[in-house]
Each structure stands twice: as structure tokens, then as C-alpha cells.
C-alpha positions as CSV (number, residue, x, y, z in Angstrom):
1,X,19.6,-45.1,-38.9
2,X,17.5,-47.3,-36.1
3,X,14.7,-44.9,-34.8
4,X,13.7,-45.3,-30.8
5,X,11.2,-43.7,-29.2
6,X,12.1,-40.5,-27.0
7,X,10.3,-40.5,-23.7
8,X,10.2,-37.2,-20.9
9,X,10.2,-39.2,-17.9
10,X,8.6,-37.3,-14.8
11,X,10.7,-38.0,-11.7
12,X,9.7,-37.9,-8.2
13,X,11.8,-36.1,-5.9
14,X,13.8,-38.7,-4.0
15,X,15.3,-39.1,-7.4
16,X,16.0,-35.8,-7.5
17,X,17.3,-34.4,-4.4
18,X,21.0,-34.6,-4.1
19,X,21.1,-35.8,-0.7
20,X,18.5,-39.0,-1.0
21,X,20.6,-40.2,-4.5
22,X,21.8,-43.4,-4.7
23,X,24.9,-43.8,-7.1
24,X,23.3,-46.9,-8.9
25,X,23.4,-47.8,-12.7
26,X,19.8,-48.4,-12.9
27,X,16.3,-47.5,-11.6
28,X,12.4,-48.6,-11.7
29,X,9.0,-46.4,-12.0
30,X,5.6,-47.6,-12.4
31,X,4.1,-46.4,-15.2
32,X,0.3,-47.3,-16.8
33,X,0.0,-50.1,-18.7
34,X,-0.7,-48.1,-22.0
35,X,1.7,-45.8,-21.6
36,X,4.3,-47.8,-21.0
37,X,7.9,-47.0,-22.9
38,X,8.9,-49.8,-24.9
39,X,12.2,-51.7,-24.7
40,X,15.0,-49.8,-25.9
41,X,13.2,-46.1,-25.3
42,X,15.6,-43.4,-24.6
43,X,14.4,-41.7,-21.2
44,X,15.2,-38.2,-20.3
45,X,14.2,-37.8,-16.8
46,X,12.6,-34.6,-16.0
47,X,12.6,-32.9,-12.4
48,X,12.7,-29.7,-10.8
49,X,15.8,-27.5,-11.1
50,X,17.6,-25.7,-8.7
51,X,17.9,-22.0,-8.5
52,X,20.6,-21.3,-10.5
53,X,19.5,-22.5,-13.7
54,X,16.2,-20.0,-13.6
55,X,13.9,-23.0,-14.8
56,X,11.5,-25.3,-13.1
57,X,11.5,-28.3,-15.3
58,X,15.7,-30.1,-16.6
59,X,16.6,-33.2,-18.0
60,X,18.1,-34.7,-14.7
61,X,18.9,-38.4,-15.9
62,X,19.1,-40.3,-19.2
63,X,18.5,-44.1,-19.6
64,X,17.4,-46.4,-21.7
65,X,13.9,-48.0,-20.6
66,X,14.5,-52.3,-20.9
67,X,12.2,-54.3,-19.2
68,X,8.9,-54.5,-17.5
69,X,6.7,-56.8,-15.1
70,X,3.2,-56.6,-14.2
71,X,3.0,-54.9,-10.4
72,X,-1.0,-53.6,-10.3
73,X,-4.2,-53.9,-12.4
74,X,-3.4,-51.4,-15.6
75,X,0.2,-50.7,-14.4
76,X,3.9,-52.0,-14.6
77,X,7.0,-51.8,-13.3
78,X,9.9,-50.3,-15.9
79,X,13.6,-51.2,-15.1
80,X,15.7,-48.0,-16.8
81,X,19.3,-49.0,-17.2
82,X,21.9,-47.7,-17.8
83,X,21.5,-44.4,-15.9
84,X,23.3,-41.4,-16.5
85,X,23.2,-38.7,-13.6
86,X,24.0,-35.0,-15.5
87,X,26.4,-33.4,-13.4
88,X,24.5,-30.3,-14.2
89,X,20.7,-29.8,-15.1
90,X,19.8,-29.5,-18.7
91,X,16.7,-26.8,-18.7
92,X,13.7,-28.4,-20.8
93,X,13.6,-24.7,-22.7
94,X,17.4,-24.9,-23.9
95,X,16.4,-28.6,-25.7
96,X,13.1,-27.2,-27.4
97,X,14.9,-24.2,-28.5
98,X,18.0,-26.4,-30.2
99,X,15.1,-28.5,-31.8
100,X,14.6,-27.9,-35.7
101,X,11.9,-26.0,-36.2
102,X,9.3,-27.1,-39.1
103,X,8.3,-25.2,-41.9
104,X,4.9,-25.6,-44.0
105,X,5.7,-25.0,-47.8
């Protein structure tokens, strides 16, 4: 099975509020040089919740991170495509918890 890197993506808030989203099937952040995700990283794009799922941090968007260009000393520019909007907010505590949990034997 191909392995890919898993990346929490912070997301500012005009990606986030309801009213300032555009309906497009891709989207660019800036992100520092060495942290960069690599080609073919699955994103999970993080932002505040609403209310009514009594969390502050959800899995908002999910992309796959494909290419990037030089835009600043130390820092380039990420295109994240496709992009899949979550109709509803996935809390960040509801993933940890379904995540195996290891055991030292």
C-alpha cells in the first residue's frame, strides 16, 4: 500500500467563514520553505468550528497538496487541489479518538 504524508493544514478564516467561500476545486497557502508538504500530501484543513459541534479546532477541507513555487525568501506558495468542502465539520477530538492506540509490550 503507497504511504503519503498526512498534513493538519491551519486555515485562515476567509477560508472558513461560510459567507467569504468560494466554491472552487483548488486553493494556495504559503507555507515555510522547510515545512513545506510534499507533492501528493493529503491535507486536512483545520479551522474553527461553529457552535454546535462544542469544539474549537475540525477538519474543514481535505486536498491533496501538488505543487509549489518560490513567492518569498524561506517561503512557498502550495497549490492544494482537489478540494473537498465537508458539508459538516469533523471535530479534531472525534479523529484522535478513532486513531489506534499503541501499545508497548
Amino acid at each position: 500500500m503507497p504511504t503519503r504524508d498526512v498534513i493538519l493544514w491551519a486555515l485562515d478564516e476567509v477560508m472558513t467563514d461560510e459567507d467569504q467561500r468560494r466554491d472552487s476545486a483548488r486553493v494556495t497557502d504559503v507555507f515555510y520553505r522547510h515545512s513545506r508538504p510534499k507533492p501528493g500530501a493529503l491535507m486536512l484543513g483545520i479551522g474553527a468550528a461553529d457552535g454546535d459541534t462544542g469544539d474549537v479546532d475540525a477538519v474543514m477541507l481535505i486536498g491533496v497538496a501538488r505543487r509549489s513555487q518560490q513567492v518569498a525568501t524561506g517561503k512557498d506558495r502550495t497549490s492544494v487541489t482537489p478540494v473537498f468542502r465537508l458539508p459538516k465539520p469533523v471535530p479534531v477530538k472525534r479523529l484522535q479518538a478513532a486513531l489506534p492506540s499503541e501499545t508497548v509490550g
